[in-house]
N, C-alpha and C positions, 0 to 999 in steps of 0.2 A: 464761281467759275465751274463748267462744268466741260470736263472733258472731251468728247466729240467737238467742242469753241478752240479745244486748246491745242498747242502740239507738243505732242508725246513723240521721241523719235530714239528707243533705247536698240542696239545691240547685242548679241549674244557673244558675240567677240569683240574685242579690243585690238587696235592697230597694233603691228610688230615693230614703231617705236615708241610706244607708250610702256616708258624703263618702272616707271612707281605706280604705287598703287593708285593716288589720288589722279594721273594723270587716265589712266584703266578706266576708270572707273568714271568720271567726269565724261568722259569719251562714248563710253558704253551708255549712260546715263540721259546719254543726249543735251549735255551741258555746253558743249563747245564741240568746234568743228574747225581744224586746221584748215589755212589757208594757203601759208608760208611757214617758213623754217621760225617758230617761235612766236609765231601769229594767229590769233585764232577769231574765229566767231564767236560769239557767247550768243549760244541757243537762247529761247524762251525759258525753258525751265532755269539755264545757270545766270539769265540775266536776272531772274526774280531775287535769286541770293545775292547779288552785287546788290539791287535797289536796296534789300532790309540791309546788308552790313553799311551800306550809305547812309541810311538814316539814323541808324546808332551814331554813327561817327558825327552826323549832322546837329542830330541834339545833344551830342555832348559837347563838339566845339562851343554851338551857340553857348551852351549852359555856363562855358568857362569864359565866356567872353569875345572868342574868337570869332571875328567877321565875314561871311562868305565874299570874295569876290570869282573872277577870272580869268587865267592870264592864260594867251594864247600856246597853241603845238609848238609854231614857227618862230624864233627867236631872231633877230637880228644877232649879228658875229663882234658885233661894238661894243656892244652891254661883257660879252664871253672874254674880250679882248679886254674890255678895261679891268678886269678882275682877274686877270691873265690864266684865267682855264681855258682859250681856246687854244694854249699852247700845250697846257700842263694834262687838261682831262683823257688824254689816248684815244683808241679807235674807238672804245665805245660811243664817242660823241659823233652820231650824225649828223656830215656838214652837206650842205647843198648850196649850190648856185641860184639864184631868180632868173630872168631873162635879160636883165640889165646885168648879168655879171657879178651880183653885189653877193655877199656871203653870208648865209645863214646859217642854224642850227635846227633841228627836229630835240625838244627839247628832252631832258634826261632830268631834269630838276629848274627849280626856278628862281635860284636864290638871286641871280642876278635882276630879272627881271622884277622881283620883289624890292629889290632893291632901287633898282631906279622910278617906282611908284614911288617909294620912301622919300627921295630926296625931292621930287617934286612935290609932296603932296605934306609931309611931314616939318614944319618951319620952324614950330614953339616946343619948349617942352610940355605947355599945357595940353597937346595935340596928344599926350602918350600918356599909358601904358596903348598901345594898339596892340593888334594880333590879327592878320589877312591871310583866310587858308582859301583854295578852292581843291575840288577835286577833279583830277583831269588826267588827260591821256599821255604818258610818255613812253620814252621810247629810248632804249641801249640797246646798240650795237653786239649782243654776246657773240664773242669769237664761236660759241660751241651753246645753240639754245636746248636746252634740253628738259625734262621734265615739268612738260606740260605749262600749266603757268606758273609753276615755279622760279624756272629759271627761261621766261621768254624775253624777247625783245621789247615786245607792244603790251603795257599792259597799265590800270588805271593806279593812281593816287591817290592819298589827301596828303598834301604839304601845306604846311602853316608855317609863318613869320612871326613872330614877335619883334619889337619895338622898344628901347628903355633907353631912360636917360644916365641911367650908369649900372655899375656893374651888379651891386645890391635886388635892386628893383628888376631887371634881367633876372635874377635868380631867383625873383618872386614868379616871375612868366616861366620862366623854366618847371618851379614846380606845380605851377597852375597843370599846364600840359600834362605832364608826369602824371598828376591826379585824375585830369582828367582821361588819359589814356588808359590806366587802370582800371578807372569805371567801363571805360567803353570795351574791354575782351572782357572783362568780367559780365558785363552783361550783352555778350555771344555766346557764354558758356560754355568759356573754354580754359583749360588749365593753362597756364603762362608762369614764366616767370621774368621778375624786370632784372637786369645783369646788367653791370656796370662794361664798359665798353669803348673799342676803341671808336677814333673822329674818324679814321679814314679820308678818302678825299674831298669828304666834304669841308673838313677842315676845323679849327677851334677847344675847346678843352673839356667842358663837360659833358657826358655824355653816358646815354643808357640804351638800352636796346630790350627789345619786348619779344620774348621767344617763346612759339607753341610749343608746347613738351611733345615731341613722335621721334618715335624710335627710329625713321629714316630722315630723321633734322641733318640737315648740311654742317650746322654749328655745335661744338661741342663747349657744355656749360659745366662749370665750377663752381657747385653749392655745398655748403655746410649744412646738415641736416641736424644744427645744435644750434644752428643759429641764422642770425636775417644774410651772412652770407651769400652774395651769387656774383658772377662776373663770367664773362666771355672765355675761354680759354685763351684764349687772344691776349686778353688784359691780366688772367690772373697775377697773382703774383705769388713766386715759387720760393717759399724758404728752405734756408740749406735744409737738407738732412742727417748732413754732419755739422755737431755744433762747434766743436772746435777742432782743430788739425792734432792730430796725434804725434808724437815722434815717429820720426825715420825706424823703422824696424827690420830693413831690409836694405842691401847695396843695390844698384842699380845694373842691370843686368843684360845684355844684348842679348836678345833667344830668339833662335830659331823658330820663324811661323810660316812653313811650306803651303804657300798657298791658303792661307787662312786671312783675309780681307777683312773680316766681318766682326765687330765686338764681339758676337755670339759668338762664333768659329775660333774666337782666341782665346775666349776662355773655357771653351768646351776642351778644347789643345792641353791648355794650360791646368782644369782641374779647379777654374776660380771661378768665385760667382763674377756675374756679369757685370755687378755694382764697382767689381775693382778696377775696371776697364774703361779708358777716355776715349769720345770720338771727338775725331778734327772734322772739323769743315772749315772749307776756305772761302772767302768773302774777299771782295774788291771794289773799291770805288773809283770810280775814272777820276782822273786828273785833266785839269780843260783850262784852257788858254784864255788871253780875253775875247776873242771872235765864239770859244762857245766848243772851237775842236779840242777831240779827244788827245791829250799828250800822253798818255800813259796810264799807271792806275798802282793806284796805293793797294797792299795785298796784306789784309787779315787772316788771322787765325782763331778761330771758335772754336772753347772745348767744353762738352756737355759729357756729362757721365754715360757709358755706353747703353745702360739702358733707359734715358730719356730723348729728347726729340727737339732740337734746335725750333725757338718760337720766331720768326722770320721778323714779326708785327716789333717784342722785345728786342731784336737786333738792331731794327731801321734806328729806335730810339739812343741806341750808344754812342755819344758824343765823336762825330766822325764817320759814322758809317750811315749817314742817312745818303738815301739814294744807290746803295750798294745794290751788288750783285754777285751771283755764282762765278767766282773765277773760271774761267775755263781749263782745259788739260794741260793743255801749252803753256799757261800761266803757271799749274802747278808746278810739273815739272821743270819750270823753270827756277822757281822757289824753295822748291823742295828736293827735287832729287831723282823724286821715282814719281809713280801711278798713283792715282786716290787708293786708298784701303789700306797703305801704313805708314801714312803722316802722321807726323808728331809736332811738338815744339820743340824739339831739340838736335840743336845740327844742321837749319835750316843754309839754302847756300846763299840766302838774300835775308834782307829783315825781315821780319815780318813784325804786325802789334799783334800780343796774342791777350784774348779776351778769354779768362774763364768762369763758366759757373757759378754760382757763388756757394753748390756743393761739391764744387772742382774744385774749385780754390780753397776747401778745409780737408781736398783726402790727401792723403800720405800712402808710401808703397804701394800707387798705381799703374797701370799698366795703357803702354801708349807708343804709336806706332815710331817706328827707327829710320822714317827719312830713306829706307833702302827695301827693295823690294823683297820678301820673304821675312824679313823681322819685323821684331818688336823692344822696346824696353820693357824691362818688370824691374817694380822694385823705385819707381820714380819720386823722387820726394822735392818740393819745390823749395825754394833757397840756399839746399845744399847742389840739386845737380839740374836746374835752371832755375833763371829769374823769377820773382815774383809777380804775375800777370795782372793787367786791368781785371775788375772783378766786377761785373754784373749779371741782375736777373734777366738769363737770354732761353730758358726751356719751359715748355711747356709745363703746369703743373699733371699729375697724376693723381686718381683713386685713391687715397688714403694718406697725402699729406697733409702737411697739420697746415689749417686755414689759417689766413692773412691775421684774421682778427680774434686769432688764439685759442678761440672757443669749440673745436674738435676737428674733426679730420676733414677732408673734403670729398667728396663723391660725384662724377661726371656722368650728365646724360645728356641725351641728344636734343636739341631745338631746330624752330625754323624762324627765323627774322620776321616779325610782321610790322613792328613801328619801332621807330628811333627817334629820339630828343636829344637835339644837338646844344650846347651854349656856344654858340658861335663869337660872342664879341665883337670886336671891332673889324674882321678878316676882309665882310665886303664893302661895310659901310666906308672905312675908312680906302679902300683902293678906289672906292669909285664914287667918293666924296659926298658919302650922306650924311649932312651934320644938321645941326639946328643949334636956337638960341637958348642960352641956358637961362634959370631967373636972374642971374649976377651978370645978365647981358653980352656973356662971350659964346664963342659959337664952340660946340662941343659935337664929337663922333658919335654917333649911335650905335646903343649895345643892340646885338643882335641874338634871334636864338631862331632855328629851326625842327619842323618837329613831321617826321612823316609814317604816312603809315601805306602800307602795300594792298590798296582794297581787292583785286582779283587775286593776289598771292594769298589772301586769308581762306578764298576758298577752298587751294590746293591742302594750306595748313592743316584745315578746320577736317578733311577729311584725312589727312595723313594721322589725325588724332582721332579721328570717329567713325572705323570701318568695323569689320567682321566678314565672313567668307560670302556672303548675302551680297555685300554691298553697302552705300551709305552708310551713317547716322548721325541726324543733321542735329544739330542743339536748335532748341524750338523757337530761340530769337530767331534764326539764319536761315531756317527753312526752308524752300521754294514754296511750301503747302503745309501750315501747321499740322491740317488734317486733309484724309482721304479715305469720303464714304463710297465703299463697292458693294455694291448690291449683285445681286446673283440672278443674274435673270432681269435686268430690270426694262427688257423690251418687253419682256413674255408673261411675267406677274405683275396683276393691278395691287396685289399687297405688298409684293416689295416695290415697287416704286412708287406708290404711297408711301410706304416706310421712309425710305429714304430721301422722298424730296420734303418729307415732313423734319427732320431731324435732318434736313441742309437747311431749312429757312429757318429751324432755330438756332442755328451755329451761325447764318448768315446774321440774324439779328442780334445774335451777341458781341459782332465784332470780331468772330475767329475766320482766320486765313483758311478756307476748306475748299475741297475740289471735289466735286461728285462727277464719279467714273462712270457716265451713261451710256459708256463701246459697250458693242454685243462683241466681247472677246471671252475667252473660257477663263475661269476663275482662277486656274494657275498662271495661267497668263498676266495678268490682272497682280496677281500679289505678289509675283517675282519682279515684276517691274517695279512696285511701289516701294517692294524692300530692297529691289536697287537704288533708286533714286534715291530712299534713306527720310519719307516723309516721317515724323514722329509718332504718329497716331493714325491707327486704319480702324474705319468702322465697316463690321461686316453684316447685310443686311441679305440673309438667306432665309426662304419660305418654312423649314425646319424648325430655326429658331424663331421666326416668328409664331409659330402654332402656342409656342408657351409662351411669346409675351418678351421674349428676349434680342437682344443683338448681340453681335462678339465684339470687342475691344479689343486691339492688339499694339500693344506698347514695341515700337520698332527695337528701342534697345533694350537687348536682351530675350526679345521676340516674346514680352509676357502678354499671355491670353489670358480674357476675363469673360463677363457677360455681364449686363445690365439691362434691368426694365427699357421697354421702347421707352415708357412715358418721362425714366430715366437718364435716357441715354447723354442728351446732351449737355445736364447739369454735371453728370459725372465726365465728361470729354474737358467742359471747361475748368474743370476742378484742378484735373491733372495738368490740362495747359497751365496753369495759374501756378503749379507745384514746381514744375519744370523751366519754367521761367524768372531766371535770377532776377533783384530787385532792381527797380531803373534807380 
């Protein structure tokens, strides 16, 4: 490919809402071009990076078995109805009308539609293990689209299905996926890690998620660096930090907290560390009739140590409270007495359940708000001066508590979601009756698993993990342009552009991704664009170096300059492609 064929259409500035870097910089780069609120073009140059992250993902499905087909944008609302998400899924789901009235969807996922190829197509168990991905356009509604394609509306897929005749074999397809998901960022060349994780609405019980390691990840991760440890924050699981409850060592005490709301501000008052301090939150789950209306609502109490952070994801899971919500003011006060910021459990003017901690539930002479505005309790010990509370893990873990599986502390750093493997089981097959015959001749439910991966989101990822103040730096799978020869002058010198179209035809002949820059633009020109765009390899071919026989090599990351024989040059460019490029 040679340059002046191609289009190059970079920026010196970035739009004023482009919030992250990857979205700046894609922007600038000339990779995408807004259209709508969380919709974009993908230029020439950011479609070349979607084609290679496609074909990674392409040969690795096949490799695992997985079958391409294609299921359409447009869903009918029957498939969404009989698996009852098109009640359950929210705004995000795009519904639309035809011209006959009838109700569709602009698709967000496709496990229904997967599912109804299944029950027509799927009869025997000799018909499975199957596995049907395509890769394709969907599309969610975000209330708030924002950073770039990260978090957009329209943006591309792979989703895969898997197929089994019980529950065993399922979790042979499960880790087929798994493995082959591993192989496939691994060979992007990108740091990840696989975290254990919640189903969310997709629904079902096993479940792992594939996170780019960048410091501006959405998702916060929970690794053990003693061990194979990792999990979502979402999912960890937080042990006490107190191991057992101490005795009472103090009376309990009504004090004075003038305006002090805050766990911080009550123990700054008070002269305690922070750890001695409980925070309430109040929780509610509506109570509903049998038409569906709302009659009232059952009102929780959650208490977490004041300096931890109530996990909403562990709440939903507490027998009773799934489908909850933030009480409102009106609620509280009606509960309690006073304003948010010095609730307690004690004195309440209604029931309440109160759920603590399960390192609430081992402290003794803690400190906790008095139901009345300006105090507090100090000195609180449970069984002598309240009940003993449900107790489960409802907070967030932290930086240096001691990991699930005993092996050393745990440590948090930022990811970005880019595929998830779901074991879905029976959730769609059985709602909307995909079964087949088993060998013992009875008709049986098909196990299901789901597995996807976010193909335009890898490229916001891939650069939120691979920049510098330059711009770019593409890992040499994902490139748009393994390589890019600039010569200097190469309208005006018959020796550089001999040079250079000699050493593009041996790069073209060896099978490397290269682009020779034949614009007559000025040589800064020229290199600030290439080291925006973030290609991995620039060759420079100036009249200078050639007098000795030389070209320059310049390694984009970390900006390392070399030189090499012309007659050189391109054994040593494929070298290092070949260096830099993880095994398939």
């Amino acid at each position: 490919m040679k340059a002046s064929r191609f289009h190059i259409s970079t920026l010196k500035e970035a739009p004023g809402d482009a919030e992250i870097v990857s979205h700046r910089l894609m922007t600038r780069a000339g990779m995408i071009k807004r259209i709508a609120g969380g919709v974009y073009n993908y230029l020439p140059m950011g479609l070349r990076v979607i084609r290679k992250i496609e074909g990674i993902i392409r040969e690795e499905m096949n490799r695992a078995g997985a079958i391409e087909l294609l299921m359409p944008v447009v869903q009918p609302a029957e498939l969404w109805m009989e698996s009852g998400r098109w009640e359950q899924y929210g705004p995000e789901l795009l519904r639309l009308k035809d011209r006959h009235g009838r109700d569709f969807i602009i698709q967000p996922t496709s496990e229904e539609v997967i599912t109804d190829i299944a029950r027509q197509e799927i009869r025997s168990y000799r018909q499975m293990p199957k596995n049907f991905y395509h890769i394709q356009t969907k599309f969610r509604d975000e209330r708030r689209p924002r950073f770039g394609v990260m978090r957009g509306r329209e943006f591309t897929m792979k989703d895969a299905y898997s197929f089994d005749r019980d529950h065993e074999r399922a979790l042979v397809s499960y880790q087929a996926m798994y493995d082959a998901y591993t192989r496939t960022f691994t060979r992007m060349g990108l740091e990840f890690r696989t975290v254990a994780a919640d189903t969310g609405a997709i629904g079902g019980s096993a479940s792992h998620e594939f996170q780019v390691i960048a410091d501006t990840g959405e998702d916060a991760i929970a690794w053990c660096p003693e061990s194979d440890f990792a999990a979502n924050v979402e999912l960890a699981e937080a042990l006490p930090l107190v191991a057992a409850r101490p005795p009472a060592g103090e009376a309990m005490v009504k004090t004075p907290t003038p305006g002090r709301a805050k766990c911080e501000d009550v123990a700054e008052l008070l002269g305690l560390p922070l750890a001695r301090t409980v925070k309430s939150l109040v929780l509610a789950v509506d109570r509903r009739n049998g038409q569906g209306a709302v009659t009232g609502a059952a009102i929780w109490l959650l208490l977490v140590r004041g300096d931890h952070d109530l996990n909403e994801v562990k709440a939903g899971k507490v027998p009773g409270l799934a489908g909850f919500r933030f009480a409102s003011e009106t609620e509280i006060i009606d509960t309690f007495g006073c304003a948010p910021g010095y609730l307690g459990p004690i004195g309440t003017r209604r029931p309440v359940t109160v759920v603590a901690d399960r390192t609430v539930a081992n402290m003794s002479d803690f400190v906790c708000g008095a139901n009345e505005n300006d105090f507090h309790y100090t000195g609180v010990n449970w069984g002598r001066d309240l009940a003993e509370p449900l107790v489960a893990d409802i907070r967030n873990v932290v930086a240096g508590d001691p990991s699930p599986d005993g092996k050393g502390a745990l440590a948090i750093q930022r990811g970005i979601e880019v595929g998830h493997v779901f074991y879905l089981g029976t959730k769609y097959s059985e709602a909307m009756g995909a079964t087949f015959v088993d060998d013992d001749g009875k008709s049986k439910v098909i196990e299901m698993g789901c597995y996807g991966i976010g193909v335009t989101r890898l490229l916001g990822a891939a650069i939120e993990q691979n920049h510098d103040e330059r711009g770019i730096i593409w890992p040499v799978p994902i490139a748009p342009f393994e390589v890019v020869i600039v010569p200097l002058g190469y309208r005006k010198s018959d020796a550089v552009r001999e040079a250079a179209d000699r050493i593009y035809a041996d790069l073209v002949a060896a099978g490397a991704d290269v682009l020779l820059d034949d614009r007559d633009e000025r040589p800064g020109v020229m290199f600030a664009e290439w080291e925006l765009i973030g290609v991995p390899l620039r060759v420079t071919v100036g009249e200078r170096s050639l007098k000795e026989g030389q070209l320059e090599l310049l390694e984009r990351r970390g900006m390392v300059n070399t030189t090499a024989p012309l007659d050189e040059a391109a054994a040593r460019v494929l070298a290092r492609l070949r260096e830099l490029t993880p095994a398939n």
